[in-house]
C-alpha positions as CSV (number, residue, x, y, z in Angstrom):
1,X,0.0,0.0,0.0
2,X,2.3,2.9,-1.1
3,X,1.4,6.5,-2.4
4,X,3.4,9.6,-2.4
5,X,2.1,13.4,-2.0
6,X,4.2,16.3,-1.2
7,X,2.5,18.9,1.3
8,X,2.3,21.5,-0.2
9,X,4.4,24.7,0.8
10,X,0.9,26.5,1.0
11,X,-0.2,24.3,3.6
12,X,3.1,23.8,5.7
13,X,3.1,26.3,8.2
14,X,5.8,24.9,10.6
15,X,8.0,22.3,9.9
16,X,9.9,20.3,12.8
17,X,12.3,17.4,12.8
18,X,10.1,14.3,13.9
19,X,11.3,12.1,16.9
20,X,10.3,9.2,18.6
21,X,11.5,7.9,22.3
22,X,10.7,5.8,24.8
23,X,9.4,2.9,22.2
24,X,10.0,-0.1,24.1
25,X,8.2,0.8,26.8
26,X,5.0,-1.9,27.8
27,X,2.0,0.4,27.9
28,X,-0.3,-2.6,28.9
29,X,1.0,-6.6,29.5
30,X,-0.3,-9.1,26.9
31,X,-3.7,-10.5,28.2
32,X,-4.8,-7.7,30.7
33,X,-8.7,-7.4,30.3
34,X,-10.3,-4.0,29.4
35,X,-14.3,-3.5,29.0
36,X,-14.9,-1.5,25.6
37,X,-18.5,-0.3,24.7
38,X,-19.5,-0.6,21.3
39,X,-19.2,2.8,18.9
40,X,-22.6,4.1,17.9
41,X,-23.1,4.4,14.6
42,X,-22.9,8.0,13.3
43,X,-26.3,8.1,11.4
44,X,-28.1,12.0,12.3
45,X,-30.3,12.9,9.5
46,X,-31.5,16.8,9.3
47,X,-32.7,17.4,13.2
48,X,-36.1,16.2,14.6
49,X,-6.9,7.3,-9.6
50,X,-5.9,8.3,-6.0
51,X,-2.6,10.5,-6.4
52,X,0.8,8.3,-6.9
53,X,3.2,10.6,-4.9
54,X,1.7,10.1,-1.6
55,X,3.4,7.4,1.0
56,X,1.5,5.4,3.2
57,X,3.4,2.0,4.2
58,X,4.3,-0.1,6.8
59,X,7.9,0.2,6.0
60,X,9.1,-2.4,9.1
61,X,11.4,0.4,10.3
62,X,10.1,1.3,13.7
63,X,7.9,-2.4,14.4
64,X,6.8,-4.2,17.5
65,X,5.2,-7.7,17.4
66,X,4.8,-10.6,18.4
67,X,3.0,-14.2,17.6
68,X,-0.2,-12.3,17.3
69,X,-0.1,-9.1,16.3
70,X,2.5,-6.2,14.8
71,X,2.9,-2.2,15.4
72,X,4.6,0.0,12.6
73,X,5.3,3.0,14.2
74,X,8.0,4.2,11.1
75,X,5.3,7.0,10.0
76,X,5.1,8.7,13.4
77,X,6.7,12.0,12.4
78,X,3.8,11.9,9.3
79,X,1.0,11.1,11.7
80,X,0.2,7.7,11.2
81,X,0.7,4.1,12.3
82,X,-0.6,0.7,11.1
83,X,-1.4,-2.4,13.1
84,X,-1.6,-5.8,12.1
85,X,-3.6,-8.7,13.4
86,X,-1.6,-12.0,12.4
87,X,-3.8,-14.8,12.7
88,X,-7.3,-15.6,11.3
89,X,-9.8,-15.4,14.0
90,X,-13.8,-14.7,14.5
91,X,-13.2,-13.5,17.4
92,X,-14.0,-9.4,17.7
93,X,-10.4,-7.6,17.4
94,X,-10.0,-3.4,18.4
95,X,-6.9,-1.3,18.0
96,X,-6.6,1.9,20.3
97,X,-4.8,4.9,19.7
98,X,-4.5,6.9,23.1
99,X,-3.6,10.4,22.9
100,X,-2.5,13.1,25.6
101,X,-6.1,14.1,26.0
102,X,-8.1,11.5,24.1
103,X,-9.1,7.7,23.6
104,X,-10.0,6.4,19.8
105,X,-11.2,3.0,19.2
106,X,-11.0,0.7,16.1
107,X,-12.2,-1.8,14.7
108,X,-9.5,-4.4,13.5
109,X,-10.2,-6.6,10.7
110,X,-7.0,-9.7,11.2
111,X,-4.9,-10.2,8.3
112,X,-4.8,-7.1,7.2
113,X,-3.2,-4.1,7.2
114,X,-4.7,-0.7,8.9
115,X,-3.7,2.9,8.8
116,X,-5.0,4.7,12.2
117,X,-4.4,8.2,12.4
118,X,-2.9,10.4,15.5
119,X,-5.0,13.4,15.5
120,X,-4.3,14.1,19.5
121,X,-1.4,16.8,18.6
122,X,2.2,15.5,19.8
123,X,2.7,13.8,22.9
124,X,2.7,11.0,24.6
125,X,0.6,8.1,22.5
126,X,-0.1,4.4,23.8
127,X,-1.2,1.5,21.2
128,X,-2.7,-1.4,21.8
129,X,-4.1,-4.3,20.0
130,X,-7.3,-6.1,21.8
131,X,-8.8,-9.6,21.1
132,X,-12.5,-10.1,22.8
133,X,-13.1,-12.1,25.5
134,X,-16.6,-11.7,25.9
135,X,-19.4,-9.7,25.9
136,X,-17.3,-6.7,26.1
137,X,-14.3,-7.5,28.0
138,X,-11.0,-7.2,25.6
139,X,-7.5,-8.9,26.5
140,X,-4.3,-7.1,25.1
141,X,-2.5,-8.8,22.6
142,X,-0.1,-6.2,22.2
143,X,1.0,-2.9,23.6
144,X,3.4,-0.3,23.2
145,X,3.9,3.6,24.6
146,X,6.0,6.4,23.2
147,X,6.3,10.2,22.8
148,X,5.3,11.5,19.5
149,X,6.0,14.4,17.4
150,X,4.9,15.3,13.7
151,X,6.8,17.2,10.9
152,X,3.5,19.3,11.0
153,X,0.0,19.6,12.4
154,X,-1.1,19.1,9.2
155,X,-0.1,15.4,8.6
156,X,-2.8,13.2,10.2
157,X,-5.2,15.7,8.4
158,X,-4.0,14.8,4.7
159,X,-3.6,11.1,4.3
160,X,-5.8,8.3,4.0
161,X,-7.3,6.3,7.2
162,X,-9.5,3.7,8.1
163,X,-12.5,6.3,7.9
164,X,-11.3,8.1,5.2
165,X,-10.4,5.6,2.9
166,X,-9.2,7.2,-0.4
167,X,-6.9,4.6,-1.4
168,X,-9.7,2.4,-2.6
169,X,-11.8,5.2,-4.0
170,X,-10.1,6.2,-7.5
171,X,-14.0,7.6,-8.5
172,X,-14.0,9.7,-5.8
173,X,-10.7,10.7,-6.2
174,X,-11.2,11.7,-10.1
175,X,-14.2,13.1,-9.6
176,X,-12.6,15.8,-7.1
177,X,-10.0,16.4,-9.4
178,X,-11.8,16.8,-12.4
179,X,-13.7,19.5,-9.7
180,X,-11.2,21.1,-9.0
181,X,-8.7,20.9,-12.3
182,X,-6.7,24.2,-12.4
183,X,-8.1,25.2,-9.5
184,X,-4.9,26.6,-6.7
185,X,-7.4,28.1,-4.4
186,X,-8.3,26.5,-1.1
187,X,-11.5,28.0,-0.7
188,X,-12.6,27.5,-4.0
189,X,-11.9,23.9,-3.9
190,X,-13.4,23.7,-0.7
191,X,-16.5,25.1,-2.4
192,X,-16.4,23.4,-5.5
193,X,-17.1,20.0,-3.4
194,X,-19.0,20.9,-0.9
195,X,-21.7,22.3,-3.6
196,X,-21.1,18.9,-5.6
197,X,-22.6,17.3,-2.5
198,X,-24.9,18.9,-1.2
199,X,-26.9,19.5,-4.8
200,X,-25.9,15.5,-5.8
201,X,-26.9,13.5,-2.9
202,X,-29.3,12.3,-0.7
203,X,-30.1,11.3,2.7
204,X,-30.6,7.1,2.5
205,X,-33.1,7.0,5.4
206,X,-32.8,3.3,5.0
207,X,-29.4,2.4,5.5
208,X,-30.0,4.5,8.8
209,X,-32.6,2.0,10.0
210,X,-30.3,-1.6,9.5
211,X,-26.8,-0.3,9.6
212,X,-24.8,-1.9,12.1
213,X,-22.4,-0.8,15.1
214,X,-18.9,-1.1,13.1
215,X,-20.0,0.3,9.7
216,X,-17.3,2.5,7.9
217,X,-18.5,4.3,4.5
218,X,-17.1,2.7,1.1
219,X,-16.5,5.7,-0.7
220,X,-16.9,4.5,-4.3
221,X,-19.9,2.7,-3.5
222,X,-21.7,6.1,-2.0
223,X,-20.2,7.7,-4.9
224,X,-22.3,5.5,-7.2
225,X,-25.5,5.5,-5.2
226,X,-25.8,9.6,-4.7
227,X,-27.1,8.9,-1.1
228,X,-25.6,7.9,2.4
229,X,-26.0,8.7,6.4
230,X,-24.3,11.1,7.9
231,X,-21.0,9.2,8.1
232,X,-20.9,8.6,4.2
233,X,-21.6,12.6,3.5
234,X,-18.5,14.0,5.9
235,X,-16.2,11.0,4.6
236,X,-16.9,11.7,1.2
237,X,-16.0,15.0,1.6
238,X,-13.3,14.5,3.6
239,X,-11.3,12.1,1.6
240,X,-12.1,14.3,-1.7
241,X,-10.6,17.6,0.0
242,X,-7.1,15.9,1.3
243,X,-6.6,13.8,-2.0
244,X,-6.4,17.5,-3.5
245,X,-4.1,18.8,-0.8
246,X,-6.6,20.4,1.3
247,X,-6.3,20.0,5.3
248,X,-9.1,18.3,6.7
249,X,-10.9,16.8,9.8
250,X,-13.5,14.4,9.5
251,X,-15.6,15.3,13.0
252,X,-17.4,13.1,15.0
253,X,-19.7,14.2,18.2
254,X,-22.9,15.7,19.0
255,X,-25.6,18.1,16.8
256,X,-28.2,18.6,19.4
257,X,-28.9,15.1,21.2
258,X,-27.6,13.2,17.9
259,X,-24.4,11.7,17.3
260,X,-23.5,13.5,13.8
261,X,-20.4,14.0,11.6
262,X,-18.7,16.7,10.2
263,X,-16.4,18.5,8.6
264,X,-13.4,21.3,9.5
265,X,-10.8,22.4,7.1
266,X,-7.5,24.7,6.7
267,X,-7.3,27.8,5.1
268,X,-4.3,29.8,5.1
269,X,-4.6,33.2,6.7
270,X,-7.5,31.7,8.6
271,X,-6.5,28.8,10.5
272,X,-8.6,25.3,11.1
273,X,-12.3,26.6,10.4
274,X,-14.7,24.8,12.4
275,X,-17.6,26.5,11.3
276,X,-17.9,25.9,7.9
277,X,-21.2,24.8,5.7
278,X,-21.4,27.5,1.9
279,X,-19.0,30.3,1.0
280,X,-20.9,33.3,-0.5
281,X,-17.8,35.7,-1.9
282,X,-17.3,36.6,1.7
283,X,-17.8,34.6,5.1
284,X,-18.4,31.0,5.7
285,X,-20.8,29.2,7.3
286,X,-20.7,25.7,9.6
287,X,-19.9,22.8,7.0
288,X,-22.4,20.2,7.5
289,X,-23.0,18.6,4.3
290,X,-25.8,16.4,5.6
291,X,-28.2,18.6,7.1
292,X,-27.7,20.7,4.4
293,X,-28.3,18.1,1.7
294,X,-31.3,16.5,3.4
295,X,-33.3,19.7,4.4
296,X,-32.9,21.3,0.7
297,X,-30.7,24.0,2.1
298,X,-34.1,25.7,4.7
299,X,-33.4,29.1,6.2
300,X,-34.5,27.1,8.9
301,X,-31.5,24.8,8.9
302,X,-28.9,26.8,7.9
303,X,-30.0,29.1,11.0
304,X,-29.4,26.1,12.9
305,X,-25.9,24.9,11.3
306,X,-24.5,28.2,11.4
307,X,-24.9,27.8,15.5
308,X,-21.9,26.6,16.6
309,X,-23.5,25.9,20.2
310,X,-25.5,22.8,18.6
311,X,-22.6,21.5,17.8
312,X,-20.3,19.5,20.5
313,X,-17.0,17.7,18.8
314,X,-16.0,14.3,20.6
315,X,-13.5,12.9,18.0
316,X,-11.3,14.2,15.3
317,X,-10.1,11.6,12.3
């Protein structure tokens, strides 16, 4: 899985020279037991060819493993790692990525390769590879805790991950470049997509009533079908934005009493905006591509996107 993409200059405010210390360190012992809760699924309706000079790998510099699993921690400085579950199992498998201030949890698929991000800033992070148990009591299979810092605060922000998954979306990936051909402008690329969007797809009411706990969007597939939950809509946009060199966070938390997604990006000059939703030659607005989409664009719900105090962020990927 390799890809190369230079940041561009535009986008790199600070550059400083990665390290990583304190690897060896145990951060949990192989078959401790911790209880993990099951994600919910990010559904909230309205209320009531993938670039080939970009480099993610598990390059086997920087590795821990043992019989059962494996960390590559060679991509720290570029704000990723992958894990590796080595054996085929049913049983239920989670990575977690803890931050200095927050907790994410993953679902791990075994065989296979995954990229998780670290979108907690530099610091101290802890990894760890969980097989179930039962009911939802985890044993570690594999642990490890080191210090962290990036080349930028833009790197977790540009590649590919497990919920933005651009690598296997080459339609989605063309069709934001051919969006955005000559374009050099952030904004305007920002806004070329986000009206794409909003005006082409729809709210799959649906797929919100069987999808289960778990579920990550397949970009190409929600590309074909025009429609999607909340989770598709902020993913779709997300992974269209960074595969054209445009910062951005996929958000997950709370719009009112329901678990939504969302979307902040960078703009030079103005920093991370995290109330974004239409650009009209002068100010933005809170992007939220879903309630947008599904309410037709309603003074009513553009009054209540442009409120940032509906809005309560839990997780950034």
């Amino acid at each position: 899985m390799k890809m190369t993409r230079k940041i561009s200059l535009l986008l790199a405010m600070m550059l400083v020279l990665g390290c990583f210390a304190g690897c060896g360190q145990e951060a949990g012992l192989a078959g401790d037991v911790v209880e993990i809760e099951e994600e919910a699924v990010i559904l909230a309706e309205a209320p009531a060819a993938v670039p080939d000079t970009f480099d993610v790998e598990a390059s086997g510099k920087l590795v821990k493993e043992n019989t059962r699993a494996v960390i590559d921690y060679s991509n720290t400085e570029d704000g990723y790692i992958m894990v590796k579950y080595l054996k085929d199992t049913q049983k239920k498998l989670k990575a977690q990525v803890k931050g200095p201030s927050t907790t994410y949890t993953y679902n791990l698929d075994p065989e296979e390769w995954e990229i998780f991000p670290l979108t907690d800033e530099n610091g101290r992070y802890q990894i760890t590879v969980l097989e179930n148990v039962s009911g939802n009591k985890y044993a570690v299979a594999l642990s490890l805790s080191a210090d962290v810092k990036m080349k930028d605060e833009f790197a977790p922000f540009l590649r590919p991950n497990q919920y933005v998954d651009y690598i296997d979306a080459p339609k989605t990936v063309a069709r934001a470049a051919k969006l955005t051909k000559d374009i050099k402008d952030p904004l305007k690329k920002v806004e070329k997509v986000y009206n794409y969007v909003v005006k082409n797809f729809t709210y799959d009411k649906e797929k919100a009533k069987t999808v289960k706990s778990g579920y990550l969007p397949e970009l190409d597939k929600v590309y074909k079908e025009k429609k999607g939950i909340c989770f598709d809509y902020a993913s779709l946009m997300t992974a269209m934005l960074r595969s054209q060199d445009v910062p951005c966070k996929l958000v997950v938390g709370y719009a009112g009493d329901a678990y939504h997604a969302w979307i902040n990006v960078y703009v030079e000059g103005e920093g991370w905006v995290d109330g974004v939703i239409f650009f009209d030659g002068s100010s933005w607005e809170r992007m939220d591509p879903t309630f947008a989409s599904s309410a037709k664009q309603s003074k009513e719900i553009m009054k209540y996107i442009g409120d940032g105090e509906n809005y309560t962020a839990k997780y950034f990927y």
